[in-house]
N, C-alpha and C positions, 0 to 999 in steps of 0.2 A: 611570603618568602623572607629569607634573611637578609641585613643589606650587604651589599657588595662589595669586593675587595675596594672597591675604586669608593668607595664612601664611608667617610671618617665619622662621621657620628652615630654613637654606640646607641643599640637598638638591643633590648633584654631578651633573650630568648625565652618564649612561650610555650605551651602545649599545642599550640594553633600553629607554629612552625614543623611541625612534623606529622609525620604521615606513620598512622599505627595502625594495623590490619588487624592486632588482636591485641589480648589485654595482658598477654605475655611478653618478655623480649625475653633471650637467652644469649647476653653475652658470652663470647667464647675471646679467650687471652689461646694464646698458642704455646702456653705451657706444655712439658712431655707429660704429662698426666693427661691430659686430651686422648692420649693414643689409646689409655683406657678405657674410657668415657666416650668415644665418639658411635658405637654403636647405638646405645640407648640415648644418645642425643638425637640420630638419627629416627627414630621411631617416634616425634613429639611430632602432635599435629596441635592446629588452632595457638601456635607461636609465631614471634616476630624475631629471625636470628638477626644481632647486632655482631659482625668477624671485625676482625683489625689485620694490620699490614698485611703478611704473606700469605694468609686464608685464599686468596684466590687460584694460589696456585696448585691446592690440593687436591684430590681424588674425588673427596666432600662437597665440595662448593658448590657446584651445581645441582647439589641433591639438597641443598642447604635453602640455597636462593635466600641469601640474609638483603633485607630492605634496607639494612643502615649499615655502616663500615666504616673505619675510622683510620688515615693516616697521621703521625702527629711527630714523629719522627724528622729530626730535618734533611735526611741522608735523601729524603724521598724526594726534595729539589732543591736542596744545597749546590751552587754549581762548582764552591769548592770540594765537593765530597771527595771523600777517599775513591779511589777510581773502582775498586772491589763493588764497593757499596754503588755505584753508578749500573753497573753488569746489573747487579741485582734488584735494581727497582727497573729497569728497562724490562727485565722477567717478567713482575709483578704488572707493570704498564700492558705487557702485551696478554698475561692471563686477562687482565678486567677486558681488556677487548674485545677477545674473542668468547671467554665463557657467560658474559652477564646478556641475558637475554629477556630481564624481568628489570623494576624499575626500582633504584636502588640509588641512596645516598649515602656519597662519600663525606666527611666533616674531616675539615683540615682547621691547625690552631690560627690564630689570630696574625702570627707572623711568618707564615706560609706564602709560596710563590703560586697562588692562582691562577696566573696568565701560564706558567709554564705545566701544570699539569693539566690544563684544559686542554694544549697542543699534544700531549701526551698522553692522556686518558679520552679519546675522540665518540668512544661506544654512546649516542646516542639516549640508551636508557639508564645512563650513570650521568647526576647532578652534584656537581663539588659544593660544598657550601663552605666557606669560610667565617669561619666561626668570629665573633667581633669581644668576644668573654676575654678578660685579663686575669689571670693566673696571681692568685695569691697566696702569701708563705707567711701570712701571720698565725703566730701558733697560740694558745692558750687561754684562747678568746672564746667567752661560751656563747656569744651570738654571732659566733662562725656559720654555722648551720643555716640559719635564715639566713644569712646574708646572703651564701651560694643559691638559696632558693628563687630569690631574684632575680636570676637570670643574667646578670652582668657581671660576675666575676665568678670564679672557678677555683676547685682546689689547686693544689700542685701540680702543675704540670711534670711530672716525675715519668710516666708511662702510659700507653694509651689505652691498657684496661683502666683507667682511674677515671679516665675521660668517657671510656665510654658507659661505664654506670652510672656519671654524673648529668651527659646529657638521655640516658632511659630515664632517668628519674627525674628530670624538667619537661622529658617526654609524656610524663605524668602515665606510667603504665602502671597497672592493679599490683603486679606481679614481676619480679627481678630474677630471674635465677643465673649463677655464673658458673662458667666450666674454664678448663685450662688459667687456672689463676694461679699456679705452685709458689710464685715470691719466691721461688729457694736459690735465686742468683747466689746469696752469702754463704752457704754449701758448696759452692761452687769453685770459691775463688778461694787462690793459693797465694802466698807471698815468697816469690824464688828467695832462701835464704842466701843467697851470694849474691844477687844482683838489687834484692827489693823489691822488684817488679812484679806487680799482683797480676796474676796468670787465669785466664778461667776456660770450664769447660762450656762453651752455649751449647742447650739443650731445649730445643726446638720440639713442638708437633711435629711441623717437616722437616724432611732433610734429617741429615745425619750430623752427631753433634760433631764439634768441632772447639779443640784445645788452643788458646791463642792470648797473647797479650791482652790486656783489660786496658782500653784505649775510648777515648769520647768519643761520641758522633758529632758529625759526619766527615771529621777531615781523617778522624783515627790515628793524630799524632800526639796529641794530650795522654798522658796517661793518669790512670785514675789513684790514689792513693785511698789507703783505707780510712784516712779523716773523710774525705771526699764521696767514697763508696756507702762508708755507715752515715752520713749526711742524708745522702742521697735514699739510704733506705730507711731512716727514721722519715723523712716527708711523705716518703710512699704510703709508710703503714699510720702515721697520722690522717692522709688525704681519705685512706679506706674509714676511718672514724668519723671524717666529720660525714661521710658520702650517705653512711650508715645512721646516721643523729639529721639527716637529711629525711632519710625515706621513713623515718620514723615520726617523723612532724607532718611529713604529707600522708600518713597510714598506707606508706607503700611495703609491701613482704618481700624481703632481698632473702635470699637463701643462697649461699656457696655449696655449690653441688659438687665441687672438686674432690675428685678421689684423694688428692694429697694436695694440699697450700697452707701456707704459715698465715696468712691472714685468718684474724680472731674475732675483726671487726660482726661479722655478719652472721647469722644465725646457719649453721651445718643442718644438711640434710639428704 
């Protein structure tokens, strides 16, 4: 097991800390390209699905029964969160309850409130594991790569499809394939020419999109400027590089099976 919120000295995440029923994981990101993709997702047998945040609320999930799943979000136990964002993981809280009826772990980041989703996520066959990895943002360094292999530090914490390819691949699985990855938030976003304010439309697998200020998690009163935004998405598409110079030193085969995603990192297929 990993060690515990309540214990401070870091412990490198292994292949022996995980549990892998097959030589496959297919991460799914909740990109709208998913909407296309999720029938032939549906049809793979002898895989191991890894969902992140709102996957459990879908139609899917239960047909899916993914063994790993990843919160990393702070909105998901910020007790300052925006109040919006509170409705909405209390949703997600009560899907994991009721639909998980197979044995499945959650992985939360290193500065996460463990005590509070354990009272919140109660389902018996779901184990939070809190992750002890430190998130780093040195760039241009070519024994980045092994260093992540190590087990004690981690790319960018930018998003939690980045996380969750980075822990399949200290998972040490044969085989990586990713869905719902589109990265196309920058398509997205608009800059109100009278006020400045970059405006975007989220476009989800679930749920229907929705047009709205472009504002940080989890309090939603920051707003993001495009220094900030294009920051934020040069680390992203760095973090997929080193993820991918990662799975190529341990001879792991990553493939992006996304019908549509801007990441160039990973081999299409």
């Amino acid at each position: 097991r990993l060690v515990s919120a309540r214990t401070f000295k870091m412990k490198p995440l292994l292949k022996s800390d995980f549990t892998n029923n097959n030589k496959t994981c297919v991460v799914l990101g909740n990109g709208p390209s998913l909407k296309g993709d999720i029938q032939k997702i549906l049809e793979k047998d002898d895989v191991d699905f890894f969902c992140v945040n709102h996957m459990a609320e879908s139609e899917y999930f239960r047909r899916l029964k993914p063994n790993k799943y990843a919160l990393f979000d702070a909105y998901f136990w910020a007790q300052d969160a925006d109040e919006k964002l509170k409705v909405k993981r209390e949703i997600l809280f009560s899907a994991l309850n009721e639909n998980v009826s197979w044995e499945m772990f959650i992985y939360i980041p290193r500065g996460s409130d463990l005590e509070y989703l354990q009272k919140k996520i109660e389902n018996p066959n779901i184990n939070i594991v809190k992750l002890e990895i430190i998130p780093i943002s040195v760039i241009n360094y070519k024994k980045i790569p092994e260093i992540l292999l190590q087990g004690k530090y981690g790319p960018p914490a930018c998003n939690v499809v980045i996380y969750s390819m980075y822990l399949s691949i200290i998972a040490s699985y044969d085989y990586i394939e990713l869905y719902g990855a589109d990265l196309s938030f920058t398509e997205d976003v608009i800059v109100d020419q009278k006020t400045n304010k970059l405006m975007i439309e989220y476009k989800h697998f679930y749920g229907e999109s929705t047009f709205e200020p472009l504002l940080e998690n989890p309090q939603k009163t920051v707003p993001f400027t495009m220094e900030s935004l294009y920051k934020t998405t040069y680390m992203t598409f760095y973090a997929h590089n080193m993820i991918n110079q990662m799975a190529l030193l341990k001879g792991i085969k990553v493939i992006n099976k996304s019908s549509y995603s801007l990441i160039d990192a990973y081999e299409r297929g």
